[in-house]
N, C-alpha and C positions, 0 to 999 in steps of 0.2 A: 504494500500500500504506500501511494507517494508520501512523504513529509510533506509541512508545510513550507519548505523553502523551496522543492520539486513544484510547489502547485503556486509559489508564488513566482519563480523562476516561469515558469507556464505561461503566465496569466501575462506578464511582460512582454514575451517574444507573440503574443497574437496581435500585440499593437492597439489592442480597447485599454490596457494600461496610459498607454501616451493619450488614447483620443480622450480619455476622461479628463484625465488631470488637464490635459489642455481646457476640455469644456470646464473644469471646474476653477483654472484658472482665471478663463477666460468673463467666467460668470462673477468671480471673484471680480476684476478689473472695472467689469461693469459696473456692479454695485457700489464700487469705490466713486467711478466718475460721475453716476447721478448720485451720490451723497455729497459730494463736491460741489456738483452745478445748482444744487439745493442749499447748499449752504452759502455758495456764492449769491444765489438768489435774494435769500435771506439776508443779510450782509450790506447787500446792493436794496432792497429796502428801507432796512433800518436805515443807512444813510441817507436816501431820500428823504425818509422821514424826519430824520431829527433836522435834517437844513432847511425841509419847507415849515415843520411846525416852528420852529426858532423865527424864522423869517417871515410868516406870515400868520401863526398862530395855528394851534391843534382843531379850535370847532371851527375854522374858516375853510381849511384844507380838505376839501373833497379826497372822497375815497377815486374816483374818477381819475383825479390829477395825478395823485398820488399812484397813481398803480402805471399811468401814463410815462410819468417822469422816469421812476424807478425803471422804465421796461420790463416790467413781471407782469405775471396773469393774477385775476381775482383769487385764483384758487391757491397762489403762491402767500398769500395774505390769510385767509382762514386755515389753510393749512399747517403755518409757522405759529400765528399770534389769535386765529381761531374770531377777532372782531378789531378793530380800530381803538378801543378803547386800553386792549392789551398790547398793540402795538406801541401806544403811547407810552405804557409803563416798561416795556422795553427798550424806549430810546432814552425813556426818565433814567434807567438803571445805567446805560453804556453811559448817557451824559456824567452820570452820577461816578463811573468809576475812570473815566476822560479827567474830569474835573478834578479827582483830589490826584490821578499823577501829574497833571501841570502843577498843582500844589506842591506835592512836595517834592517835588523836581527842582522848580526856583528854588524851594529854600535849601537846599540838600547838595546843587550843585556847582557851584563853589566852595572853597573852603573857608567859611565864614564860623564864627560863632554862635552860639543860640540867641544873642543878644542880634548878630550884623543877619543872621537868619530869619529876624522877626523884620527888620527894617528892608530887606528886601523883597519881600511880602508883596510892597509897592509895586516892584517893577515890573510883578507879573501884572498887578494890575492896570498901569500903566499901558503895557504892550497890550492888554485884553481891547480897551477902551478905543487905542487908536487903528486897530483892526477894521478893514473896508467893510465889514460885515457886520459890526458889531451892533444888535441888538436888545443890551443891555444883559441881565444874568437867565441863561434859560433856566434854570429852576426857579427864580423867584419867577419869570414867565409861566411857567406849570404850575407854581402852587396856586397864582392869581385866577390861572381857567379853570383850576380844580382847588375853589376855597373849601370844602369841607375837609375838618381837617384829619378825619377819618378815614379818606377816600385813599386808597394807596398811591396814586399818583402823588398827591400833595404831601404826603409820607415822604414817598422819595426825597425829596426837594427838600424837606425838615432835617432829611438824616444826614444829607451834604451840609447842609448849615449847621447843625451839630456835630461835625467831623471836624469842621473850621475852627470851632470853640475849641474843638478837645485837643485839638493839632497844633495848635497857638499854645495851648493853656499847657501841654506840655515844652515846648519852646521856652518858654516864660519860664516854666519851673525850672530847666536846664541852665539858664538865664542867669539864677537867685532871686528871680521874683518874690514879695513877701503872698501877694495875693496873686497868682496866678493865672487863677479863675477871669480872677477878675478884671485883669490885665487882656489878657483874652477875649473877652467878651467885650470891653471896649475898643482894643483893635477891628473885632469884626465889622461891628456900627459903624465904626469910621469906612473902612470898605465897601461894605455893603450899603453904606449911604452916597458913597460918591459913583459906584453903579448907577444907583438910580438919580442921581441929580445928573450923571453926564448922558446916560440916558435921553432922559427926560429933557436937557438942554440943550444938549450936542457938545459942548464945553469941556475937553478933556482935560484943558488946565486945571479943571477943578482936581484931580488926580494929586495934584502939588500939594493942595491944599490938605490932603487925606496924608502927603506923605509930613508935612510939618507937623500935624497932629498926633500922629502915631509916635515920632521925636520925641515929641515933650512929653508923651504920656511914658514910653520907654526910659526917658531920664526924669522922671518924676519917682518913676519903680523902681527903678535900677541905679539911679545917679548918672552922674557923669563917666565917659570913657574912652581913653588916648584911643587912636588912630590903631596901633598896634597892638592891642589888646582884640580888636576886632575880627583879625582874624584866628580861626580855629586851629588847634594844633594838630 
């Protein structure tokens, strides 16, 4: 009676060995490249999405437009996010994890101190504002068309604004802030208030004026500090 390496030796030399593995290959490769053009779909979406909602607001934006701009079908839309309402909390979340690595990118990426970390804060925000596109903050934009404050949408957008506080508020502590918190959470106001005033004015200079403020509040915590000290070791 054959072994089974006689019958797997067999099974090889009639060539349904190769034709399989090739079709299972092959079936393999497939399912790889529509996982791919589904995801690319998906991808290519959300990015329409989050630029027309930013740019022209979430309930103004037709599903029509939307599906037009992006080059996908309807069905590439209930398929991925299932209604328009989950697509939104899906570009809320990419914005939401966009947003804190420009965050700590600026402060993280020179070698500054926790103190020259907190004053460079500005220049992201600075570069935000004077951007050709700039529409003010999209999550404060989202919480505004999703005021309840229950609604996950407007969750999202809370929990970016609570990331700010906590993200500073550590900074500060690294810093020797006495009140860190609270240091923190005045920095943010200054920020997020000169958002919405350049916003609303079109005045990027006002940006200066968020950065003076932030100064005196950091040497008001902190004290005063030589030039060299600023940076990190």
């Amino acid at each position: 009676m054959p072994g089974l390496r006689d019958l797997d030796w067999a099974y090889r030399q009639t060539g349904l060995y190769t034709a399989c593995s090739e079709n299972a290959t092959g079936t393999r490769l497939l399912e790889e490249t529509m996982e791919t053009r589904a995801s690319s779909r998906r991808d290519q979406l959300l990015e329409t999405a989050a630029e027309l909602f930013y740019r022209n607001g979430c309930h103004t934006t037709g599903i029509d437009r939307l599906l037009a701009e992006a080059g996908v079908a309807k069905m590439t839309l209930y398929k991925h996010f299932k209604s328009k309402e989950n697509l939104v909390l899906a570009v809320a979340t990419r914005l939401n994890d966009q947003l804190r690595e420009e965050f700590e990118q600026v402060a993280e990426q020179r070698k500054l101190s926790p103190r020259g970390q907190l004053l460079a804060l500005v220049d992201l925000l600075q570069e935000w504002c004077q951007r050709p596109d700039f529409c003010g903050c999209p999550m404060v934009n989202l919480a505004v068309q999703y005021p309840d404050p229950k609604h996950p949408i407007h969750q999202a957008a809370a929990e970016n604004k609570r990331f700010r506080i906590d993200y500073i508020s550590d900074l500060a502590r690294r810093a020797g802030a006495k009140d860190p918190q609270r240091l923190a959470t005045e920095i943010v106001l200054l920020l997020e208030g000169a958002v919405v005033m350049v916003q609303t004015t079109g005045d990027s200079a006002l940006v200066e004026r968020a950065r003076e403020g932030i100064g005196k509040l950091v040497e008001l915590e902190l004290g005063p500090e030589d030039e060299a000290s600023a940076v990190g070791q």
